[in-house]
NUVEX-685160 format. One line per 4 residues: number of its first residue (from 0); for each residue x, y, z of N, C-alpha, C. Coordinates in steps of 0.2 Angstrom, whole numbers, plus 2048, in hexadecimal, padded with zeros to 3 digits. Layout:
NUM = X,Y,Z,X,Y,Z,X,Y,Z; ... .
//
This chain:
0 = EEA,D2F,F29,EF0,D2C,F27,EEF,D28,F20; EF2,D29,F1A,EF3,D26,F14,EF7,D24,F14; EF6,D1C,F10,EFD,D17,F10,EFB,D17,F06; F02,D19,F03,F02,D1A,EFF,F07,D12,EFA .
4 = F01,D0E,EF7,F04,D07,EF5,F08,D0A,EF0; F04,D0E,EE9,F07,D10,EE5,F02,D16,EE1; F07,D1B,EDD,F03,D1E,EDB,F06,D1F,ED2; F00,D1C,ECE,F00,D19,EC8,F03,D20,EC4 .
8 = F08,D1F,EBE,F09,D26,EBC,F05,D24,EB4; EFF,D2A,EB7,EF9,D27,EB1,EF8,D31,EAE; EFA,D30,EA4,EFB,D36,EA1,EF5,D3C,EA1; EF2,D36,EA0,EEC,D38,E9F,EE5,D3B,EA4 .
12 = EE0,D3D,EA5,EDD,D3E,EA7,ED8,D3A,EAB; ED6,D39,EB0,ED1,D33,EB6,ECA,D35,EB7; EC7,D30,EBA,EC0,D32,EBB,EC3,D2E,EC0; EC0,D31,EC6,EC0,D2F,ECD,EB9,D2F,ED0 .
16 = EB8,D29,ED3,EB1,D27,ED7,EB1,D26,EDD; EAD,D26,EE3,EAE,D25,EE8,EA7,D23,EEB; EA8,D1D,EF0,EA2,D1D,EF3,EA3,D19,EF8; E9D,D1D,EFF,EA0,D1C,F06,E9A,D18,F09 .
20 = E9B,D14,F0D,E94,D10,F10,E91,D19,F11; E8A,D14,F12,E84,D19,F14,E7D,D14,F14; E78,D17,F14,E71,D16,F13,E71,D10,F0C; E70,D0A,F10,E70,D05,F09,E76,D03,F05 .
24 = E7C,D08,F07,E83,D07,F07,E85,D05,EFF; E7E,D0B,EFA,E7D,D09,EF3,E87,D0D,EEF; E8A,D13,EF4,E8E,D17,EF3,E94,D10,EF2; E95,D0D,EF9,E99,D09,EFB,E97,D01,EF5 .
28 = E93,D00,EF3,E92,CF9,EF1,E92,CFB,EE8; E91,D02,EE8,E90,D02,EDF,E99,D02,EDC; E9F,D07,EE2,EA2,D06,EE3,EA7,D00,EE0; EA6,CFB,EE6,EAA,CF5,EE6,EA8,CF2,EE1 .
32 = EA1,CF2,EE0,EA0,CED,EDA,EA5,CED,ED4; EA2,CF4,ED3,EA7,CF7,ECC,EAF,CF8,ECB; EB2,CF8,ED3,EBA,CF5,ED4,EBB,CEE,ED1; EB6,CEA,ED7,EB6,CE2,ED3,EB7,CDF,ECF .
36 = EB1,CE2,ECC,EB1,CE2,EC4,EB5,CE2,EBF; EBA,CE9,EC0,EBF,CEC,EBC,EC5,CE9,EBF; EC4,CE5,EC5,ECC,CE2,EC5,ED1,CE8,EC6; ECF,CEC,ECA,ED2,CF2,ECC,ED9,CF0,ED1 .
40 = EDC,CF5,ECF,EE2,CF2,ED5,EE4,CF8,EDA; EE5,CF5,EDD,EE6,CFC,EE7,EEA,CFE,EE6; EEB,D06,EE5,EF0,D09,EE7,EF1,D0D,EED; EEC,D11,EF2,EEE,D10,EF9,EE7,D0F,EFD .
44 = EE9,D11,F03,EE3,D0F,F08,EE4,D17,F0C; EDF,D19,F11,EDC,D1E,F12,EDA,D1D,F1B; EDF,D1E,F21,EDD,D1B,F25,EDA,D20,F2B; ED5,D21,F2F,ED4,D23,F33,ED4,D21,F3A .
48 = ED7,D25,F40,ED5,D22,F48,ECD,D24,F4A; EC8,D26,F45,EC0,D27,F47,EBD,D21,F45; EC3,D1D,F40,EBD,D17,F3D,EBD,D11,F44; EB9,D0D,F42,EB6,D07,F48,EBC,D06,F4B .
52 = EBD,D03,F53,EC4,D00,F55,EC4,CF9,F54; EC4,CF7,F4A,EC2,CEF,F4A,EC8,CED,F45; ECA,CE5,F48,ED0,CE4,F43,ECB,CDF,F3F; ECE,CDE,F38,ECB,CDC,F34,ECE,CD3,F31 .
56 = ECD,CCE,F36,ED2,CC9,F34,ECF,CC4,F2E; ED1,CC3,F2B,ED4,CBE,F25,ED7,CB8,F25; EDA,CB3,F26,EDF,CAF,F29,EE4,CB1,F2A; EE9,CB2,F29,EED,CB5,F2C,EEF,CBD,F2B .
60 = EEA,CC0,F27,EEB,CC5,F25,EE7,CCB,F28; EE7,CCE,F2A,EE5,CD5,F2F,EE4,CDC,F2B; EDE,CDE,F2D,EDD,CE4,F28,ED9,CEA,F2C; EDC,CEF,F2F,ED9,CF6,F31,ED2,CF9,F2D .
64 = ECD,CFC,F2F,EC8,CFF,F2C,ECD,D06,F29; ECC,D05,F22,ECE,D0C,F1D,ECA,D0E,F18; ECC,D14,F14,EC9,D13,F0D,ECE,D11,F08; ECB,D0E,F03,ECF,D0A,EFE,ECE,D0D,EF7 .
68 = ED5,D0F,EF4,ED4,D12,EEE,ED7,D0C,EE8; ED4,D0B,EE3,ED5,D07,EDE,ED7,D0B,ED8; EDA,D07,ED3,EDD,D0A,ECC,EDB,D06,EC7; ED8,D08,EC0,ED7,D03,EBB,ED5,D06,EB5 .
72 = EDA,D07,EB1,ED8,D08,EA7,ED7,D12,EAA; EDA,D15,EB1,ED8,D1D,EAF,ED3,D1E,EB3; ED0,D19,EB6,ECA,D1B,EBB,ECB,D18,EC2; ECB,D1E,EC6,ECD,D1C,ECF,EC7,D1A,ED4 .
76 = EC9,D15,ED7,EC0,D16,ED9,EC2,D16,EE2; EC1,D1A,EE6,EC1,D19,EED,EBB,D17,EF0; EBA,D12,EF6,EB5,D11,EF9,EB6,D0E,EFF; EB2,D0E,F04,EB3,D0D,F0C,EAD,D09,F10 .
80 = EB0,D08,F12,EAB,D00,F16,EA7,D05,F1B; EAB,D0B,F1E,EA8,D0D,F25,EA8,D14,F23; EA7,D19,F28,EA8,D21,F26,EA9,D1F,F30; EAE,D25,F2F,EB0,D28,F37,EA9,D29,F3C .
84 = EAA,D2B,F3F,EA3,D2C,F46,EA3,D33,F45; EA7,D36,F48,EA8,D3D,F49,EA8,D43,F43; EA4,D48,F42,EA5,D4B,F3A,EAD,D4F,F3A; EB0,D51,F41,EB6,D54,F3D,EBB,D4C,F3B .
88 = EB9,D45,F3B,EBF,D41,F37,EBA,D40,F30; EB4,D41,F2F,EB2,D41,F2A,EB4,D46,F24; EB6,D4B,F25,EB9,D52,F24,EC1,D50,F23; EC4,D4C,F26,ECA,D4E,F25,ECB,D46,F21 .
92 = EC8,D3F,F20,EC8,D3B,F1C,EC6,D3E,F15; EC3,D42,F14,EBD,D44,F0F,EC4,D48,F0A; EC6,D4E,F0F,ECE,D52,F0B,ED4,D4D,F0B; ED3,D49,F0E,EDA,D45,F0D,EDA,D42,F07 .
96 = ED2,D3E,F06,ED1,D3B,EFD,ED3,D41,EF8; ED0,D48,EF9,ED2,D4C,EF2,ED9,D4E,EF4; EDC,D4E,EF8,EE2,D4F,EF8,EE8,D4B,EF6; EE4,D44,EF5,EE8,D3E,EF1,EE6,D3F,EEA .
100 = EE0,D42,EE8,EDE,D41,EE1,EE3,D47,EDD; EE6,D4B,EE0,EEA,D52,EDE,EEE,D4D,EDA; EF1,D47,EDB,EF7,D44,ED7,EF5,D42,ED2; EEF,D43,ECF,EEC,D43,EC8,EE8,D48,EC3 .
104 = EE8,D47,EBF,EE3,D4E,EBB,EDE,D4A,EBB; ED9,D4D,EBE,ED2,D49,EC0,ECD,D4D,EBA; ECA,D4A,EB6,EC5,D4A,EB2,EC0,D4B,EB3; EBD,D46,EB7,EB6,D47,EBB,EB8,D46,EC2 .
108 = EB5,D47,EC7,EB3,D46,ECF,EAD,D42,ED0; EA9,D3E,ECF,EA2,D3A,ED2,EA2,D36,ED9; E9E,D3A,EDC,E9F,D37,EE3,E97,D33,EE2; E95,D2E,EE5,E90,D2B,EE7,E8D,D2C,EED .
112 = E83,D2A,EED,E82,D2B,EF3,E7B,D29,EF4; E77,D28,EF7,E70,D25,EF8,E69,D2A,EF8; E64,D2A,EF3,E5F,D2F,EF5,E59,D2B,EF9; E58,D2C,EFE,E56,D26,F04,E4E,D26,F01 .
116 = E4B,D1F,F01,E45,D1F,F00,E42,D1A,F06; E3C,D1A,F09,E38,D17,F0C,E36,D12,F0B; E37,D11,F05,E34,D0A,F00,E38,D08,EFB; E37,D01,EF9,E3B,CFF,EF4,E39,D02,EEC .
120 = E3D,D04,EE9,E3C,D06,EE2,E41,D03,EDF; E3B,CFC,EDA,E3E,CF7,ED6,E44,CFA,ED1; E41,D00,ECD,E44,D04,EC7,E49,D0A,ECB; E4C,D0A,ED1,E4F,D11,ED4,E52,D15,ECA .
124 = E4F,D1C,ED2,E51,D22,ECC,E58,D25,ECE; E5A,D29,ECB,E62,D2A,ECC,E62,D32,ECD; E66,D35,ECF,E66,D3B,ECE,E6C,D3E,ED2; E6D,D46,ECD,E75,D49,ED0,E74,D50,ED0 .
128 = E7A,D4F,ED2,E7B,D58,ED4,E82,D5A,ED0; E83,D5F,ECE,E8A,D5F,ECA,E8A,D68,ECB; E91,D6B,ECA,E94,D70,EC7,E97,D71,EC1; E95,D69,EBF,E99,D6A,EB6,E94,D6A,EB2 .
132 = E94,D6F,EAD,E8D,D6F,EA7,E90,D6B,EA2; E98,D68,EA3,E9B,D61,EA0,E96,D5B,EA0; E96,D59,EA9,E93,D53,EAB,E8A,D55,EAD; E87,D5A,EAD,E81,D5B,EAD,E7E,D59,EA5 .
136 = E82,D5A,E9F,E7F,D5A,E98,E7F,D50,E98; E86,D4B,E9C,E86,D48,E9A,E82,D43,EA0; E80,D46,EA4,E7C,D43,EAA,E76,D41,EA5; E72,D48,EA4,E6D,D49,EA3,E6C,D45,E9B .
140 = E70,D43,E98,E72,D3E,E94,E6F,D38,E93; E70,D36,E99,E6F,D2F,E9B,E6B,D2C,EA0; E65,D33,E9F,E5D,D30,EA3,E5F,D34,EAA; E63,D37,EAD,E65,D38,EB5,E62,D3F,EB7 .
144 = E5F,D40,EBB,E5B,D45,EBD,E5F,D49,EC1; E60,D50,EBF,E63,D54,EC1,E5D,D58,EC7; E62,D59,ECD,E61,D59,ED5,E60,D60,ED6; E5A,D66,ED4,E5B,D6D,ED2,E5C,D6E,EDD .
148 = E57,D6B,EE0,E54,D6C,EE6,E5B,D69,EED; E5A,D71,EF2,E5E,D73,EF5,E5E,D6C,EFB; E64,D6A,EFE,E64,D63,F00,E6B,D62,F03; E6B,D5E,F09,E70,D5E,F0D,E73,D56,F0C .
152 = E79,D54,F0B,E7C,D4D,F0A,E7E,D4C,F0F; E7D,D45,F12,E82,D46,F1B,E87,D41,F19; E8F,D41,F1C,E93,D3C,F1C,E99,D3E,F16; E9E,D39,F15,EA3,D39,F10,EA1,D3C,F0B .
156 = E9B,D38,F09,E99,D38,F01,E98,D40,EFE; E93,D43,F04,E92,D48,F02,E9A,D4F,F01; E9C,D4D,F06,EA3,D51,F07,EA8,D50,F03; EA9,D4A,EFF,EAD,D48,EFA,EAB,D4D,EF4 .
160 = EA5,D4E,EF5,EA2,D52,EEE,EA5,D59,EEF; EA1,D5B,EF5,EA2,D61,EF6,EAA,D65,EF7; EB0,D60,EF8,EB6,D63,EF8,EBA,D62,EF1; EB5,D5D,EED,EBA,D5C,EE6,EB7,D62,EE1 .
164 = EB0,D65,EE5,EAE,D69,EE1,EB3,D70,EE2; EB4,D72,EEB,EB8,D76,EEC,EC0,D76,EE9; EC1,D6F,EE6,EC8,D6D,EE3,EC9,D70,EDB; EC2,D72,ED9,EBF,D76,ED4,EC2,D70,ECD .
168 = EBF,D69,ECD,EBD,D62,ECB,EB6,D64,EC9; EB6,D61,EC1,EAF,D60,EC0,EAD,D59,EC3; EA7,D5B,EC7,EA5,D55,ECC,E9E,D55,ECD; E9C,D50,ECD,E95,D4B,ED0,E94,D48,ED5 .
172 = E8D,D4A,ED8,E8B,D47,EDE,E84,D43,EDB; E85,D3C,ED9,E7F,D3A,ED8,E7D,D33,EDD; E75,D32,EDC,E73,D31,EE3,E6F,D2D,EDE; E6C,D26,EE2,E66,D20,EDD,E61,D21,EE5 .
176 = E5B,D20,EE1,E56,D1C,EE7,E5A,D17,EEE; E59,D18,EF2,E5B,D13,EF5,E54,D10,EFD; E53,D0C,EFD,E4F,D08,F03,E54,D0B,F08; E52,D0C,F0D,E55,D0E,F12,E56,D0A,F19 .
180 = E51,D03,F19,E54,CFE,F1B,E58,CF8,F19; E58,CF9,F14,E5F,CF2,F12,E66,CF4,F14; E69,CF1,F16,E71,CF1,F18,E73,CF3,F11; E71,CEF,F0F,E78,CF1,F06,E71,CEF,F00 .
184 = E70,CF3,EFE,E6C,CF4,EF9,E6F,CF4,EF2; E6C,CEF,EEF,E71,CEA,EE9,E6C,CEF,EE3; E64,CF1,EE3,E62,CF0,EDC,E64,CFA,EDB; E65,CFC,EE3,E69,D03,EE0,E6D,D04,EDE .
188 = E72,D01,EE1,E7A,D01,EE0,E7C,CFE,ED8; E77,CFA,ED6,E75,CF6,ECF,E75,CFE,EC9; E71,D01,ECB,E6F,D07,EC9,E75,D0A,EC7; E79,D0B,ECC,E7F,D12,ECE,E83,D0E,EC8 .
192 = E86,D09,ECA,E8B,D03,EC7,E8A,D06,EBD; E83,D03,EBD,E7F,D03,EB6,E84,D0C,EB2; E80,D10,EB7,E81,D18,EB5,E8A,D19,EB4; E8C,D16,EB8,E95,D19,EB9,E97,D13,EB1 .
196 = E94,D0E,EB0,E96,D0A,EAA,E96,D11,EA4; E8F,D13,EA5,E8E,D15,E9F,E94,D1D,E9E; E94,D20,EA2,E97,D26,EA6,E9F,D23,EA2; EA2,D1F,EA3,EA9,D1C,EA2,EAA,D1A,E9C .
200 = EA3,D18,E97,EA3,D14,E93,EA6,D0E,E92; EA5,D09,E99,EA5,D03,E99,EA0,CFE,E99; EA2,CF6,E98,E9F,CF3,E99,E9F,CEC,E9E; E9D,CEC,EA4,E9C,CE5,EA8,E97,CE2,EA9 .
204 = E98,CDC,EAC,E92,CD6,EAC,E90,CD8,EB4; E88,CDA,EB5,E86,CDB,EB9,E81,CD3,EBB; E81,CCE,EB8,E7C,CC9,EBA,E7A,CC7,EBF; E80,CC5,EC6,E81,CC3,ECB,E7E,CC7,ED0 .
208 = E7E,CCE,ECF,E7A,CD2,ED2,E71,CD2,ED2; E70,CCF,ECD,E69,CCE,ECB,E66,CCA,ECF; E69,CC6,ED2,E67,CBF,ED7,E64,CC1,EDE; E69,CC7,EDE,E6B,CCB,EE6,E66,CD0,EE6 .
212 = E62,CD2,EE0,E5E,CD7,EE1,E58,CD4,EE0; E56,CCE,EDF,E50,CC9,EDF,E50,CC7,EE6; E55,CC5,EE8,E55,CC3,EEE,E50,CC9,EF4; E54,CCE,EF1,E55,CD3,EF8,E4B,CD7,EF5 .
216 = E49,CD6,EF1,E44,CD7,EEE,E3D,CD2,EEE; E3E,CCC,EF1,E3A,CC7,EF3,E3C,CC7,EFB; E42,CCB,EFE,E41,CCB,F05,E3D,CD1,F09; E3C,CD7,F01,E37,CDD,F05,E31,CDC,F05 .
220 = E30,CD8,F00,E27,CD7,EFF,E25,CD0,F04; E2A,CD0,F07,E29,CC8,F11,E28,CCD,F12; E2C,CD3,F12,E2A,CD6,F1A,E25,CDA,F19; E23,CDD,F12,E1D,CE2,F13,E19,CDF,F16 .
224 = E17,CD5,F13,E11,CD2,F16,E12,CD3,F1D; E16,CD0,F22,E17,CD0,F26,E15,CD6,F2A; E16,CDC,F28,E14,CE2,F29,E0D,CE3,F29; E0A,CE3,F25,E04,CE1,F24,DFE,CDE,F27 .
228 = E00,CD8,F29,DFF,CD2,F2C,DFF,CD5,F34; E05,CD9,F36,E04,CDC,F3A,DFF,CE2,F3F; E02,CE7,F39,DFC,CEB,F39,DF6,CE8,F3A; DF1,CE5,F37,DEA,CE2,F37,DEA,CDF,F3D .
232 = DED,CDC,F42,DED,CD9,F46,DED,CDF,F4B; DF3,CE5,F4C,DF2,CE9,F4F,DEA,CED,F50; DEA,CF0,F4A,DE3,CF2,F49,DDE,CEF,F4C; DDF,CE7,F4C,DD6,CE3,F4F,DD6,CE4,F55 .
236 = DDD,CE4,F58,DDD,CE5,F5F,DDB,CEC,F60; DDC,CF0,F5D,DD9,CF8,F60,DD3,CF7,F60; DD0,CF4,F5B,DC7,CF7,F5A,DC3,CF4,F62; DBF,CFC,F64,DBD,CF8,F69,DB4,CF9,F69 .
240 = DB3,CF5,F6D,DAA,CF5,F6F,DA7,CF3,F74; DA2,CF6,F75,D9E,CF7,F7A,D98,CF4,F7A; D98,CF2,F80,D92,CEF,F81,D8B,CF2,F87; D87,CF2,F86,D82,CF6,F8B,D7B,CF7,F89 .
//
């Protein structure tokens, strides 16, 4: 179900962005950042019966789990807190989003998404997949590593790309380093955020996020100790010996 607040009659041409929680929730947080940011304003929402059965209360205001599309200066940005459980609502969330973007000449299509790491990587690297030698010349532009090797994407993200590609939309699936234990992963989504600036030819003040990812950065090297500290403790206990 779409509830349609408004839809902006914009002459020219959009770049549409999307990004849906997942791994580190870099798709979802690079996102909201960048609506934030731009003071974007909501024109509809995106609702499914597969998202969670949770009401969302406020004081007196109450809000269903959806996807959220914004509008600002030409660039749409949609993003979702959840993805449905089941893959056939993820399939039909995924075509409802290009079925709403048909009300515009869409320019670009960039879907967001996470390339899962093991480890934290201070400097995350970026990288994309595209059908346009438009967006391949100006990825490749801008330091982003073109994704030649055969690879399967699970979730919204991946499928947003895959039907705006079938909507025959020059489109982008780009993807940062992401830890794959952090809930929301600030120095990736920093990354995406950084790359979509440059992509739009904008500028925003990312400072406040710099705190969040010192933070999040001083809490993985507690854990590695602690790890650590473990492990050796494990290990003393295994060694055995013999007496006789």
């Amino acid at each position: 179900m779409i509830e349609v607040i408004e839809i902006p009659k914009i002459k020219n041409s959009v770049v549409f962005i999307s990004g849906f929680s997942g791994t580190g929730n870099v798709g979802l947080l690079s996102a909201k950042i960048l609506e934030e940011k731009l003071k974007a304003k909501l024109i509809a929402k995106i609702y499914s019966f597969d998202f969670p059965p949770i009401s969302i209360i406020n004081d007196k205001e109450v809000e269903l789990p959806c996807v959220k599309i914004f509008n600002k200066n030409n660039i749409l940005i949609a993003y979702s807190e959840f993805q449905p459980n089941l893959s056939i609502f993820q399939y039909l969330i995924s075509k409802e989003l290009i079925r709403f973007t048909e009300n515009f000449k869409i320019k670009y299509f960039i879907s967001l998404g996470a390339m899962i790491l093991d480890y934290l990587n201070e400097t995350p690297e970026a990288y994309f997949y595209t059908n346009s030698t438009e967006l391949e010349k100006i990825l490749l532009e801008l330091k982003i590593k073109s994704n030649q090797k055969f690879s399967t994407i699970v979730g919204c993200n991946g499928l947003n790309y895959a039907f705006s590609v079938k909507n025959n939309y020059k489109s982008a699936l780009i993807l940062v380093d992401t830890y794959r234990f952090f809930e929301y992963d600030y120095n990736g989504a920093k990354k995406l955020v950084e790359i979509l600036c440059k992509l739009l030819n904008i500028s925003i003040d990312l400072s406040d996020i710099n705190k969040l990812i010192e933070d999040q950065k001083r809490e993985y090297k507690e854990l590695l100790k602690k790890f650590e500290v473990r492990k050796s403790e494990r290990e003393e206990k295994e060694k055995l010996s013999y007496i006789g």
